[in-house]
TIDOTI-436069 format. One line per 10 residues: their letters; for each residue x, y, z of C-alpha. Coordinates in Angstrom, 2 decimals, decimal comma, padded with zeros to 5 digits. Each point is the difference from the previous one (the first is absolute). Example, Ala and Ser with C-alpha at 12.3 -4.5 7.8 and 13.67 -1.06 7.14 Angstrom:
as	012,30:-004,50:007,80 ~ 001,37:003,44:-000,66
# end
This chain:
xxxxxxxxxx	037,67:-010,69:054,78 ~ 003,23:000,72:001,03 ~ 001,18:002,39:003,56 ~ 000,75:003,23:-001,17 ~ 002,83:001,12:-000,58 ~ 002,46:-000,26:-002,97 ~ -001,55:-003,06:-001,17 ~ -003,70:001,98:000,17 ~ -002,25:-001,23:-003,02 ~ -001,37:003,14:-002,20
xxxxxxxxxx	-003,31:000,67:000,21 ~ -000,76:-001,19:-003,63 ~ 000,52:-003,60:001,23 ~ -002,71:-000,14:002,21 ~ -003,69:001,33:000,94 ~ -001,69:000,26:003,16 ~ -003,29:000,76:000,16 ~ -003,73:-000,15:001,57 ~ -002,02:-002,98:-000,03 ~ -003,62:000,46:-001,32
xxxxxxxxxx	-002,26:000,31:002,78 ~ -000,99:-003,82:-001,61 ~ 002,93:-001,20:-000,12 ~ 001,16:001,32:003,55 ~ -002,98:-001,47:001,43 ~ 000,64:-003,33:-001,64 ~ 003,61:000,01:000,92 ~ -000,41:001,07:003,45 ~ -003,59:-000,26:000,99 ~ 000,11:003,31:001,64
xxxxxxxxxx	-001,80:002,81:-001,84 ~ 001,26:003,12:-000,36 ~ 001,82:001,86:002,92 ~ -000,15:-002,55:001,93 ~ 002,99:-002,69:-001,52 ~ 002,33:-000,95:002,23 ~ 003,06:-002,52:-000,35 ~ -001,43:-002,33:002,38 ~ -002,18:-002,59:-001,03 ~ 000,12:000,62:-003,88
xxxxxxxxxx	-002,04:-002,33:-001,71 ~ 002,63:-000,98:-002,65 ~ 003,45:-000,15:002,30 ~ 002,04:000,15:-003,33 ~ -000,79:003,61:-000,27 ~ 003,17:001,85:001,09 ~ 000,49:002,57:002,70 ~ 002,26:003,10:-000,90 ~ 000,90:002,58:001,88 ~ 001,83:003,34:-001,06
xxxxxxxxxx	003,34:-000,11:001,83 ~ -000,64:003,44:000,77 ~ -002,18:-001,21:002,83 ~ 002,87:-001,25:001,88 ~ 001,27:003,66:000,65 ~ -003,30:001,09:001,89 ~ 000,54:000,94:003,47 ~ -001,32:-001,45:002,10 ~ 000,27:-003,02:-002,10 ~ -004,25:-000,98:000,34
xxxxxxxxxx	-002,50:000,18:-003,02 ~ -003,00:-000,28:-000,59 ~ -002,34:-002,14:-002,26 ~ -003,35:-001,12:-001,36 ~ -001,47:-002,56:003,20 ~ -002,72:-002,26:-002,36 ~ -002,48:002,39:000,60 ~ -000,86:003,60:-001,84 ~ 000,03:001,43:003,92 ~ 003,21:-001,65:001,22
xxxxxxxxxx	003,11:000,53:-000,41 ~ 003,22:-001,93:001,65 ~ 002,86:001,26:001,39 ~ 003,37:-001,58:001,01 ~ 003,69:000,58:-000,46 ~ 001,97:-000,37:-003,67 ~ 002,25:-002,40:000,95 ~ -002,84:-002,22:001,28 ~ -001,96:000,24:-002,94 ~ 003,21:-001,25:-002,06
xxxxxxxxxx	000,50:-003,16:001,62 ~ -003,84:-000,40:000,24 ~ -001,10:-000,03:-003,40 ~ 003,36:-000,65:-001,56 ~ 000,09:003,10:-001,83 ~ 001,80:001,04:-003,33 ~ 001,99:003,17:001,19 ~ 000,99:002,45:-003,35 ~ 000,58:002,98:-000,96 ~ -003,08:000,38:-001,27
xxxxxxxxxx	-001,30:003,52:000,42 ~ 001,36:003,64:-000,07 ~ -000,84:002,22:002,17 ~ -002,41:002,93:-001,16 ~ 001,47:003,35:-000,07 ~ -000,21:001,88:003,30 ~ -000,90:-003,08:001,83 ~ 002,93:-000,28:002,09 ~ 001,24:003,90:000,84 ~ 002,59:000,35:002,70
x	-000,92:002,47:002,73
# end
């Protein structure tokens, strides 16, 4: 992946998508709404996150805990240097999402 930008891949050159609910739980050992980035069973499995995130305000999130019934919360910039994220333009947003009042 490259930052976005004028160097910005085209979509045809790459695919994200979902993990199987097997292969998430083998990858992770978390089952479904539950994974977090913390603990992963295989820690080769890499963490993105759509640079749109960093424009929140206030800059928190919000994410699955390792449990179906928690969740975690804590700031963007922490969760960066804490998992070592891959930050890309990965996302769009959908239309509507963002309308100025």
């Amino acid at each position: 992946l490259r930052s976005a930008g004028k160097d910005r891949l085209p979509p045809n050159k790459f695919e994200f998508r979902l993990a199987s609910s097997e292969d998430n739980d083998r990858l992770t050992g978390y089952v479904h709404n539950s994974v977090t980035p913390f603990g992963l069973l295989d820690e080769k499995v890499p963490i993105l996150m759509a640079s749109a995130i960093r424009d929140v305000k206030p800059a928190f999130m919000f994410m699955g805990g390792g449990h179906v019934d928690l969740k975690l919360g804590m700031a963007v910039e922490e969760f960066i240097k804490g998992t070592d994220a891959i930050v890309a333009d990965v996302s769009e947003p959908r239309s509507g999402a963002f309308k100025e009042e």
